[in-house]
N, CA, C and O atoms as a MOPAC input file, in Angstrom:
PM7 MOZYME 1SCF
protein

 N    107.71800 1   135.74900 1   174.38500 1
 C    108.87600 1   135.03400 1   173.87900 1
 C    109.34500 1   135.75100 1   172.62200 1
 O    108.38300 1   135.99700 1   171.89400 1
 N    110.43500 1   136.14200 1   172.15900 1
 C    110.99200 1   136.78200 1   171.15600 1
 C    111.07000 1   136.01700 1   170.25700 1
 O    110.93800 1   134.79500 1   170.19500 1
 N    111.33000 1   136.89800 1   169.42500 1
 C    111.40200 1   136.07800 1   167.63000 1
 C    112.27100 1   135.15800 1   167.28200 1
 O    111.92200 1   134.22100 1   166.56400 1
 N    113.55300 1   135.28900 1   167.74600 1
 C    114.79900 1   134.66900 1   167.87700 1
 C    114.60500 1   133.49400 1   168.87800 1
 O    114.69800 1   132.47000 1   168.20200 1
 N    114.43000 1   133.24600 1   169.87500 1
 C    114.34700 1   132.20000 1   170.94800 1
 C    113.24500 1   131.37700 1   170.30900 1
 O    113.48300 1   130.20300 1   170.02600 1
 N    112.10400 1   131.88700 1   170.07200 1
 C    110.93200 1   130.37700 1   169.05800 1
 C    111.63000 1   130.51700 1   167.98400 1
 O    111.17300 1   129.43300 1   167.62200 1
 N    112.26500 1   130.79800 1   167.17000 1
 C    113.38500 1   130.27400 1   166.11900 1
 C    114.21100 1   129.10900 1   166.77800 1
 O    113.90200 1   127.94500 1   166.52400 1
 N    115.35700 1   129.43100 1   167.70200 1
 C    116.01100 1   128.40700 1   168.23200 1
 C    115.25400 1   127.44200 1   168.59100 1
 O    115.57600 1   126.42400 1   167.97900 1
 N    114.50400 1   127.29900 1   169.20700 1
 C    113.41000 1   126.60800 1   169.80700 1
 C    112.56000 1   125.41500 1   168.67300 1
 O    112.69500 1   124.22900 1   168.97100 1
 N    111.80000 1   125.72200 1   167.54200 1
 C    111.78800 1   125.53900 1   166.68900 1
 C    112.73500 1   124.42600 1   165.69600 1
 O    112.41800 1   123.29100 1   165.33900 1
 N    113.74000 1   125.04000 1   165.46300 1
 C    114.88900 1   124.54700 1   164.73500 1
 C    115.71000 1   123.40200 1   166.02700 1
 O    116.12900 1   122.41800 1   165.41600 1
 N    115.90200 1   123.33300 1   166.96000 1
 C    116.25200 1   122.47200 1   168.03500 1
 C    114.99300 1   121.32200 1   167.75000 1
 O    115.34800 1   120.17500 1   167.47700 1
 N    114.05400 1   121.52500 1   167.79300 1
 C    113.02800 1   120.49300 1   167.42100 1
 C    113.13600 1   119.63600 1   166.38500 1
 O    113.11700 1   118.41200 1   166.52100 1
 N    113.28900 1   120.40500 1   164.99000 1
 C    113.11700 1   120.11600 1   163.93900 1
 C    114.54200 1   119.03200 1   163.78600 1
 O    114.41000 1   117.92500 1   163.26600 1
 N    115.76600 1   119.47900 1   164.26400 1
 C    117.08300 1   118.54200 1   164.27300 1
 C    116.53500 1   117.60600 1   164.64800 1
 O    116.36100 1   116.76700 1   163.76500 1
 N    115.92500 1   117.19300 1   166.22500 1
 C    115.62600 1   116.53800 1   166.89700 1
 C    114.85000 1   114.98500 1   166.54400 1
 O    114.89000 1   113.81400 1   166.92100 1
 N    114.19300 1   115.79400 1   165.63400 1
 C    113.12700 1   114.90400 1   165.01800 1
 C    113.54700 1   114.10900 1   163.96200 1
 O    113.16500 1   112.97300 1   163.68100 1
 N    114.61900 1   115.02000 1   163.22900 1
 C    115.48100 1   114.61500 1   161.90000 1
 C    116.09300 1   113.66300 1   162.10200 1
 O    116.24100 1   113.00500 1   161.07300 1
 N    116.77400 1   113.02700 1   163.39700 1
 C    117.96600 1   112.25700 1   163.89700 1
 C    117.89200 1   111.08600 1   162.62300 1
 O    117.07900 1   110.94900 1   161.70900 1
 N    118.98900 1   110.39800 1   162.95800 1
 C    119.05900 1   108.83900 1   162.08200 1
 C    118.03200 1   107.96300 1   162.36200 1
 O    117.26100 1   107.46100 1   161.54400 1
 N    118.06900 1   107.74100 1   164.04100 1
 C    117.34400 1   106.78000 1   164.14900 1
 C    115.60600 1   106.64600 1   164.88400 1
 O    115.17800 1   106.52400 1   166.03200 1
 N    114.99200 1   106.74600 1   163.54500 1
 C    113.67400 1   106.76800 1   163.73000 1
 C    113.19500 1   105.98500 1   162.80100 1
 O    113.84300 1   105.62800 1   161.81700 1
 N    111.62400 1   105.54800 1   163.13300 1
 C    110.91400 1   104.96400 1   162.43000 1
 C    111.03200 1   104.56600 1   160.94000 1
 O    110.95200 1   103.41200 1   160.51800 1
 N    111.24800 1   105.75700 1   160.15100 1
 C    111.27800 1   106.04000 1   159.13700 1
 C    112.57900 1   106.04800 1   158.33400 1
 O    112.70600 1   106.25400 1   157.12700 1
 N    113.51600 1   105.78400 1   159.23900 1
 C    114.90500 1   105.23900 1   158.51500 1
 C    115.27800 1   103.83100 1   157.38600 1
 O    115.08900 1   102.67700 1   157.76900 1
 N    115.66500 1   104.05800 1   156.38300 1
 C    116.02100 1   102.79800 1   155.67500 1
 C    116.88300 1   102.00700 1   156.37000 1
 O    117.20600 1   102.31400 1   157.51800 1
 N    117.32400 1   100.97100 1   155.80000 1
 C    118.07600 1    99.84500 1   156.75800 1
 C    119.95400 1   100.51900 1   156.37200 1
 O    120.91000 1   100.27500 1   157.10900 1
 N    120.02900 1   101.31000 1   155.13900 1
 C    120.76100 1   101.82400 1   154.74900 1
 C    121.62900 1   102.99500 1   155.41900 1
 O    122.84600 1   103.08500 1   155.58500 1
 N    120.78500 1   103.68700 1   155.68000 1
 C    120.75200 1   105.10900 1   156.24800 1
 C    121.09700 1   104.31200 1   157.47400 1
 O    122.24100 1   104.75500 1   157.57500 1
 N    120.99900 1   103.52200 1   158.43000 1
 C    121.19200 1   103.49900 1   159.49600 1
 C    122.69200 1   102.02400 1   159.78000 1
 O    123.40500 1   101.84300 1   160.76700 1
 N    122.66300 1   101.59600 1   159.02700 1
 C    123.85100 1   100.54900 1   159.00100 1
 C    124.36700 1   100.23800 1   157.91300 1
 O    124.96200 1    99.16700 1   157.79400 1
 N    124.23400 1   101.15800 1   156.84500 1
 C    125.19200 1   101.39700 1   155.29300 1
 C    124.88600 1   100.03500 1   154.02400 1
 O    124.45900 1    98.89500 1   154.20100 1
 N    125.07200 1   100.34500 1   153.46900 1
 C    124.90100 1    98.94400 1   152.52600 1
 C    124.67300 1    97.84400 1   152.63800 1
 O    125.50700 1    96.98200 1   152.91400 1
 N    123.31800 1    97.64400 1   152.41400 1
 C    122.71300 1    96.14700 1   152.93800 1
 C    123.43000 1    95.24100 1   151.24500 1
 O    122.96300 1    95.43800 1   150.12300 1
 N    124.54300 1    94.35300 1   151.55200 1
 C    124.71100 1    92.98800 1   150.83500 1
 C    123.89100 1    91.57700 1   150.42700 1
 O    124.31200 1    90.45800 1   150.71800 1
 N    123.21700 1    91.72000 1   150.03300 1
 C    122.13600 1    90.69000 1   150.39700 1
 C    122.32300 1    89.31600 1   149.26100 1
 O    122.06100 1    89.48500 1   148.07000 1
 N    122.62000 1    88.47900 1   149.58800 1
 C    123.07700 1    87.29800 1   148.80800 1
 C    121.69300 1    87.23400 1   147.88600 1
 O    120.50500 1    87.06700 1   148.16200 1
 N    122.39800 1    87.43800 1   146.72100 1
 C    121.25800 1    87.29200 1   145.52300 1
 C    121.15700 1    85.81600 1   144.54600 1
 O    120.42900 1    85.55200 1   143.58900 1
 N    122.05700 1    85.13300 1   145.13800 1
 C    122.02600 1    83.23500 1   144.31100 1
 C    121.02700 1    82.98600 1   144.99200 1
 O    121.18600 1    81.78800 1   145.22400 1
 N    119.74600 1    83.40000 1   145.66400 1
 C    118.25200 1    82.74300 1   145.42700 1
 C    117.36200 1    84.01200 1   145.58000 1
 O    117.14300 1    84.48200 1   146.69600 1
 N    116.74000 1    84.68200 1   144.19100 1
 C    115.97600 1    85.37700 1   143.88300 1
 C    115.31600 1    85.38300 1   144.81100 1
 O    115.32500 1    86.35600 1   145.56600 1
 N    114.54800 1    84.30700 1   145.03700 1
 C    113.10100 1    84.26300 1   146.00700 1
 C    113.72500 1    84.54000 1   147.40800 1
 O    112.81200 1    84.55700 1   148.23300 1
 N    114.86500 1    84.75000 1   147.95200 1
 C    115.30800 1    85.85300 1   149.19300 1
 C    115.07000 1    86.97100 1   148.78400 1
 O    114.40700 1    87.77000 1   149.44500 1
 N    115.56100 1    87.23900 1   147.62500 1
 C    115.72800 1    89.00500 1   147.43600 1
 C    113.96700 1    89.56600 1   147.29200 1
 O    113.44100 1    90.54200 1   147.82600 1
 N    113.54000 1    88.83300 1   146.63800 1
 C    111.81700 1    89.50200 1   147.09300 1
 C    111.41400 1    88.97300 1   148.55000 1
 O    110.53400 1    89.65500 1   149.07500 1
 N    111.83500 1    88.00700 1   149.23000 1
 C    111.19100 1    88.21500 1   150.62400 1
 C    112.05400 1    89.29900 1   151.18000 1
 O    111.22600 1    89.99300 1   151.77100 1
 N    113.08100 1    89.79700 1   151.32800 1
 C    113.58500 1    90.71400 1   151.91100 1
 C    113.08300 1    91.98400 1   151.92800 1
 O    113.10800 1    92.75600 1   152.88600 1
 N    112.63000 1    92.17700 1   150.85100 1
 C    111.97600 1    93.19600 1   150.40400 1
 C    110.75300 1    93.41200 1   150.94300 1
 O    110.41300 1    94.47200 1   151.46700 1
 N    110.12300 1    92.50800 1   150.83900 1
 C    108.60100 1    92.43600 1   151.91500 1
 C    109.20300 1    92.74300 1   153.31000 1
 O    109.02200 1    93.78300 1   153.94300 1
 N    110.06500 1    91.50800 1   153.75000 1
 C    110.37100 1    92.00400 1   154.86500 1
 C    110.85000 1    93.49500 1   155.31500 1
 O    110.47000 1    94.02400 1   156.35900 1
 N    111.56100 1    93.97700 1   154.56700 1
 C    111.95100 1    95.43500 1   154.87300 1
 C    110.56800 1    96.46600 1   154.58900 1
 O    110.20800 1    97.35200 1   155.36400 1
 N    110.11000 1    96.22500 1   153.69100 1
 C    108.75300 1    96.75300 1   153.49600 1
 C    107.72700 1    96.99400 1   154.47200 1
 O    107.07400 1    97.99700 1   154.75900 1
 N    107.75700 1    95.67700 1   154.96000 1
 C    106.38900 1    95.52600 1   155.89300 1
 C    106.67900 1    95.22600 1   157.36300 1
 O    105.79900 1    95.34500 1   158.21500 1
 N    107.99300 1    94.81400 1   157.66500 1
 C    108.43100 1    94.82500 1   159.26500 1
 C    109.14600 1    95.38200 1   159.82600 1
 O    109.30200 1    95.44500 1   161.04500 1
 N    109.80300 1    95.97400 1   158.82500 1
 C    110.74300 1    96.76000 1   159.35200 1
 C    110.88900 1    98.25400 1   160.75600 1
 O    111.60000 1    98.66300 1   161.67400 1
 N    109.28900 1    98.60400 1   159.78800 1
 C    109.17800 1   100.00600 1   160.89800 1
 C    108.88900 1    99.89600 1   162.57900 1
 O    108.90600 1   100.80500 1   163.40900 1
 N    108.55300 1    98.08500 1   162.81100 1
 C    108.37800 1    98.04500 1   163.77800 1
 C    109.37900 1    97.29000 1   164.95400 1
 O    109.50200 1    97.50900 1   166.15900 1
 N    110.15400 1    96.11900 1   163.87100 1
 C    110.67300 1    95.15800 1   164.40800 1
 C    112.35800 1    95.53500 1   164.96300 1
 O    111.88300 1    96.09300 1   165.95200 1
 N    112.83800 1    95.58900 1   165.02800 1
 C    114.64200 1    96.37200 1   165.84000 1
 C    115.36300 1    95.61600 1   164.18400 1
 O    115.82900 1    94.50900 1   163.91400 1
 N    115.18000 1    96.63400 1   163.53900 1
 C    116.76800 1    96.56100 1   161.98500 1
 C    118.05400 1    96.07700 1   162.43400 1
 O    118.79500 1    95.42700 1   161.69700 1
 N    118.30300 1    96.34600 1   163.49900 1
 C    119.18900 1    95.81800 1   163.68400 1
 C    119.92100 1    94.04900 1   163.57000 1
 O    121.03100 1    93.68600 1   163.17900 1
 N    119.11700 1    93.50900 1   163.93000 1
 C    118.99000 1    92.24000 1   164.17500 1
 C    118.96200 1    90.88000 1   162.39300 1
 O    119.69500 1    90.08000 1   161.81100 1
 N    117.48700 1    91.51400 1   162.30200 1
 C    116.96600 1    90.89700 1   161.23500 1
 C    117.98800 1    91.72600 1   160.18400 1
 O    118.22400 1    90.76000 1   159.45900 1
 N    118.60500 1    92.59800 1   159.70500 1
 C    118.65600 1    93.34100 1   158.69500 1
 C    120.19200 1    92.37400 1   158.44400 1
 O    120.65600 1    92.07500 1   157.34400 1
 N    120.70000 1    92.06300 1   159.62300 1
 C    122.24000 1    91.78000 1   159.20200 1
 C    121.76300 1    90.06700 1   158.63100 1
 O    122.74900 1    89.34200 1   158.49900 1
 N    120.71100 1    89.54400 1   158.37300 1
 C    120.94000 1    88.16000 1   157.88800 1
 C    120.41300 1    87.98900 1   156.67100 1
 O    119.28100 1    87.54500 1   156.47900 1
 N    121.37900 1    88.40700 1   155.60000 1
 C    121.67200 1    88.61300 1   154.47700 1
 C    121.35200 1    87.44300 1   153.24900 1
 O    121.17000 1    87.51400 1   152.03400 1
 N    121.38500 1    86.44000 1   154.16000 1
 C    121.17400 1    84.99100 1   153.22900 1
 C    120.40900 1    83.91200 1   153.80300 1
 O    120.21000 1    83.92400 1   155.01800 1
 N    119.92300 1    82.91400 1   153.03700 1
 C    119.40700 1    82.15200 1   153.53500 1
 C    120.09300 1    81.47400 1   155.02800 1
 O    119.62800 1    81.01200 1   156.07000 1
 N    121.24800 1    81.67500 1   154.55000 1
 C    122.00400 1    80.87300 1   155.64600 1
 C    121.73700 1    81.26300 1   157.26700 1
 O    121.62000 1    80.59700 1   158.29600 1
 N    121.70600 1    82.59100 1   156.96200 1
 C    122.03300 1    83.70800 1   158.14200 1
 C    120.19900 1    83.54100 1   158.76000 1
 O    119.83300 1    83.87500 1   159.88700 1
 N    119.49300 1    83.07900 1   157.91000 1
 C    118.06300 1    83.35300 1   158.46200 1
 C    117.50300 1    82.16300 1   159.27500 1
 O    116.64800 1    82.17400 1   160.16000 1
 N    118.20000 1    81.14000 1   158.75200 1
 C    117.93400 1    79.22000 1   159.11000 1
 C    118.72800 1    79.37000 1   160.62500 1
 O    118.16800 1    79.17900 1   161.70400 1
 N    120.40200 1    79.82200 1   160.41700 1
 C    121.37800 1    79.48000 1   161.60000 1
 C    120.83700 1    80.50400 1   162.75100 1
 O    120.75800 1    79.99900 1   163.87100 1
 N    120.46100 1    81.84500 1   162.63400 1
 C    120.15600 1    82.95600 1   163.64200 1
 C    118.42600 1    83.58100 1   163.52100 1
 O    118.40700 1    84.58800 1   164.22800 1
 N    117.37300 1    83.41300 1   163.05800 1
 C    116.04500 1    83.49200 1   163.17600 1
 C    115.57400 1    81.91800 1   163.67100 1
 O    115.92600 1    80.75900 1   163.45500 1
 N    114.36700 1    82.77500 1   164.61800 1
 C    113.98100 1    81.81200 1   165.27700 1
 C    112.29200 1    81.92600 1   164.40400 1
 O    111.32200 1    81.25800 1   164.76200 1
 N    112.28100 1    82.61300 1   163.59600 1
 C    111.08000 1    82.84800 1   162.61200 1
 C    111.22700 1    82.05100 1   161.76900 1
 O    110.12700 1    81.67400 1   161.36400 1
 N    112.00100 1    81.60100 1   161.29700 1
 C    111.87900 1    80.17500 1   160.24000 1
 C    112.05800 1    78.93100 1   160.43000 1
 O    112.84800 1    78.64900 1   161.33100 1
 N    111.51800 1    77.98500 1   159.80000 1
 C    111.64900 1    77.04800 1   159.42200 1
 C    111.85700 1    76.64200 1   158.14800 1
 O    111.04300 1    76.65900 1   157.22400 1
 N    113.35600 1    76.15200 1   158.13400 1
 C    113.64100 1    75.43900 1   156.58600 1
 C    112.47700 1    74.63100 1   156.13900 1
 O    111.86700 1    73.79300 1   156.80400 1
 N    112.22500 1    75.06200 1   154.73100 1
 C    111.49900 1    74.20400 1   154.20900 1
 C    110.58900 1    74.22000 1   154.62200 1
 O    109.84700 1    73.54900 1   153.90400 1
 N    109.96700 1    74.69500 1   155.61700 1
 C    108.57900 1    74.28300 1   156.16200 1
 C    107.87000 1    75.66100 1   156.67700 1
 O    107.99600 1    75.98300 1   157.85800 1
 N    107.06400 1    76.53000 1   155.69900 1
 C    106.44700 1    77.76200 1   156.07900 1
 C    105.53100 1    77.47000 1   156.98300 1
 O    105.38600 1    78.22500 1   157.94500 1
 N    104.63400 1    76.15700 1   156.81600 1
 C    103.57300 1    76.20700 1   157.70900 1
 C    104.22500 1    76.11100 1   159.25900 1
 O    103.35800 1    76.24000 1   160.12400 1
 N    105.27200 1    75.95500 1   159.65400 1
 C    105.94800 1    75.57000 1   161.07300 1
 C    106.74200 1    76.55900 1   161.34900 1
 O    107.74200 1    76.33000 1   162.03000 1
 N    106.39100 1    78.22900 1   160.75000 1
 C    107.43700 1    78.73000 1   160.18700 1
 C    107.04100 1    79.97500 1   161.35000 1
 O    106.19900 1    80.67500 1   160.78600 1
 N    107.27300 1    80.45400 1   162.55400 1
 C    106.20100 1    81.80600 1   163.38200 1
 C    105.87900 1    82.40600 1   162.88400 1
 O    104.69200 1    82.72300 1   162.96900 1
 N    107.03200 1    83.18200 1   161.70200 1
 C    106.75800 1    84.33300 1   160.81500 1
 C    105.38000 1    84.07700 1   159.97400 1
 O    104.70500 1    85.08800 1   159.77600 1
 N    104.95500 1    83.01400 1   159.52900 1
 C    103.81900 1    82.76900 1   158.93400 1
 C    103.21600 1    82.65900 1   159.04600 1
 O    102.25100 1    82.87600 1   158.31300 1
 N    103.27900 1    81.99800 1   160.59800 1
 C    101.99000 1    81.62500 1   161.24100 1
 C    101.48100 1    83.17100 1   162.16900 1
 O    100.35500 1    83.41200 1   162.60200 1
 N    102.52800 1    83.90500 1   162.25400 1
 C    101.68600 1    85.17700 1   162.75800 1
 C    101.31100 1    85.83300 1   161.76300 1
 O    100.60100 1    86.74700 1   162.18100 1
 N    101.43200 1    85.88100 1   160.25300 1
 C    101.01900 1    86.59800 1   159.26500 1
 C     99.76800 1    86.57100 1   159.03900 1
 O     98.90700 1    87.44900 1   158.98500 1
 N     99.76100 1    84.73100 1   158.82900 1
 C     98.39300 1    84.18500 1   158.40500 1
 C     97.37000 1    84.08400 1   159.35400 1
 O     96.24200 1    83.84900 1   158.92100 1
 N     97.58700 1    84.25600 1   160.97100 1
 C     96.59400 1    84.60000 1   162.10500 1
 C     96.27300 1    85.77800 1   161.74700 1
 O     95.06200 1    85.73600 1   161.96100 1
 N     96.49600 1    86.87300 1   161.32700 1
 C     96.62700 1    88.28200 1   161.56700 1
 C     97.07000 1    89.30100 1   162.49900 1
 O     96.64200 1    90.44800 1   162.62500 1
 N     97.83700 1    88.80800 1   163.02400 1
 C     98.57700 1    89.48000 1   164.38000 1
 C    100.13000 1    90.27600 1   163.76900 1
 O    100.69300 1    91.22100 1   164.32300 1
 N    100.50500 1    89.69300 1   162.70700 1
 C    101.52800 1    90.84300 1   161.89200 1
 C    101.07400 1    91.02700 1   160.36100 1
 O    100.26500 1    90.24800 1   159.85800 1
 N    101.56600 1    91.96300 1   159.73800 1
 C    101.44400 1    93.26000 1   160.64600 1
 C    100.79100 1    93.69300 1   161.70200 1
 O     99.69600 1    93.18200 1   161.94000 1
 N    101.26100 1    94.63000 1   162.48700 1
 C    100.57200 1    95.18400 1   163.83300 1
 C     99.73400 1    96.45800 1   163.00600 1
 O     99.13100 1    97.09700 1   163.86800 1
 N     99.56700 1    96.85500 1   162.07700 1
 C     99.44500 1    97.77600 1   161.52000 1
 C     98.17900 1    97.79800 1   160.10700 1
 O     97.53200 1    98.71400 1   159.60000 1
 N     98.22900 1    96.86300 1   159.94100 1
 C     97.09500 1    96.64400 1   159.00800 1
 C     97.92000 1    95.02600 1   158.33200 1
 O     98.83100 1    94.31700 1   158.76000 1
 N     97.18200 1    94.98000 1   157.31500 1
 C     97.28200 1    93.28800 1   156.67500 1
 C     98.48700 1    93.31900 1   155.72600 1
 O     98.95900 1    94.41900 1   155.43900 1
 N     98.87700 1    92.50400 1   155.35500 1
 C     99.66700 1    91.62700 1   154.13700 1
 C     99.07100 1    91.37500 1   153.09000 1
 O     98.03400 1    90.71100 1   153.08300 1
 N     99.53700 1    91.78600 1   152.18900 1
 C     98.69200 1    91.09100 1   150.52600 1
 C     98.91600 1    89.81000 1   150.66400 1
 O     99.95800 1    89.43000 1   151.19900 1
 N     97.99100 1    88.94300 1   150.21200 1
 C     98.12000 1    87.55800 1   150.07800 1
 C     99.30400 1    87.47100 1   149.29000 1
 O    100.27800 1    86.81100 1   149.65100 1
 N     99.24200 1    88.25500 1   147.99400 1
 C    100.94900 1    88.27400 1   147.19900 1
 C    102.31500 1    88.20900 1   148.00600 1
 O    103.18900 1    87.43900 1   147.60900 1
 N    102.51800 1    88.98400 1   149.10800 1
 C    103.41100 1    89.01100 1   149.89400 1
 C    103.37500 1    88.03000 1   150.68900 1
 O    104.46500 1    87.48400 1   150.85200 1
 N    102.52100 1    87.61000 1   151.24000 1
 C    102.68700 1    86.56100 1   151.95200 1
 C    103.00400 1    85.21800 1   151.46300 1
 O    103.56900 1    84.36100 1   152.14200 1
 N    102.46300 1    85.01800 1   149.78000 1
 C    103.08600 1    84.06600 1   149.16000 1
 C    104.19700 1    83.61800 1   148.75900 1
 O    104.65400 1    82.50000 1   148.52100 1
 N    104.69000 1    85.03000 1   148.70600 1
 C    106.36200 1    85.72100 1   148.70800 1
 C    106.73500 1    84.91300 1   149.74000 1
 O    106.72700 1    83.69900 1   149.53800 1
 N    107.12700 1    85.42400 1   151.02600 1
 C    107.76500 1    84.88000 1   152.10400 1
 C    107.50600 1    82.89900 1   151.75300 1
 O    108.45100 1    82.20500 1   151.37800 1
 N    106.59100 1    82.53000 1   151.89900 1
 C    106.25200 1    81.49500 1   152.28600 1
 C    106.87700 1    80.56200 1   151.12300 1
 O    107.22300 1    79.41100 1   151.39200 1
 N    106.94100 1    80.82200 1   150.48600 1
 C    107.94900 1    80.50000 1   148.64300 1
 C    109.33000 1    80.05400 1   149.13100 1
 O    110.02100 1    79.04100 1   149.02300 1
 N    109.42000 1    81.12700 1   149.65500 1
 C    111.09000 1    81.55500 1   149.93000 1
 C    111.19000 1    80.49200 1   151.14600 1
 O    112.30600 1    79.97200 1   151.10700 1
 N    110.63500 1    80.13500 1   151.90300 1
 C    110.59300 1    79.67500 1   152.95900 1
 C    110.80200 1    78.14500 1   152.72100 1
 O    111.64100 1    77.40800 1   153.24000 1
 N    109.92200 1    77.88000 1   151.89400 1
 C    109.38300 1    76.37400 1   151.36800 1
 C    110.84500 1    76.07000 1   150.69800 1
 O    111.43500 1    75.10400 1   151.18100 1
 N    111.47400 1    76.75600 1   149.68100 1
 C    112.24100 1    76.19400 1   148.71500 1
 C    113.59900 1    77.10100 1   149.38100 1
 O    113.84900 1    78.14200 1   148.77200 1
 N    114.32400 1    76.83300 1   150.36500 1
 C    115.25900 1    77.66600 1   151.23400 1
 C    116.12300 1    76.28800 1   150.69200 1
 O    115.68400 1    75.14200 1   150.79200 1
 N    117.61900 1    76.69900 1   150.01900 1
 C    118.38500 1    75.36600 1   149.69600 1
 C    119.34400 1    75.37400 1   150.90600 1
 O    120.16000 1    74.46400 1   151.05200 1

């Protein structure tokens, strides 16, 4: 094989791999400026966990566009207003079945479950 053709070869890979949409994409990079309603703090740190810790696995698409409490109560089927313990997202945290990938700090998980409890 010549020097030039495993060059092309090579570099065709390397694009390949580069694309937008992979694992390792921010929610940014792939659907532009996340808006995220900041009149309840305790969203903006669960979001953050959430983007942190579910993101690499769960479809961004979906979860990424519900920006506010509102958007998470009317279109997730992972919460429950007010009520973390009734909440899937929590209850698969606190089983250990999410992450798929290793664990949750108890900190983070207190996070979500905060946010969850006191959702106005």
């Amino acid at each position: 094989m010549s020097f030039s053709r495993s060059l092309l070869i090579l570099i065709s890979v390397l694009m390949v791999s580069c694309a937008n949409h992979n694992s390792n994409s921010s929610d940014e990079q792939l659907y532009g400026e996340v808006k995220l309603d900041t009149s309840d703090p305790r969203f903006a740190a669960a979001y953050a966990v959430l983007r942190n810790r579910c993101a690499s696995c769960h479809e961004h698409a979906a979860w990424s566009s519900y920006v506010s409490d509102a958007l998470w109560i009317s279109k997730s089927n992972a919460v429950v207003k007010n009520n973390a313990s009734a909440s899937s997202m929590i209850q698969q945290i606190q089983m250990g079945f999410m992450p798929q990938n290793g664990s949750m700090p108890s900190s983070e998980t207190q996070l979500l479950v905060d946010w969850i409890n006191n959702m106005p």
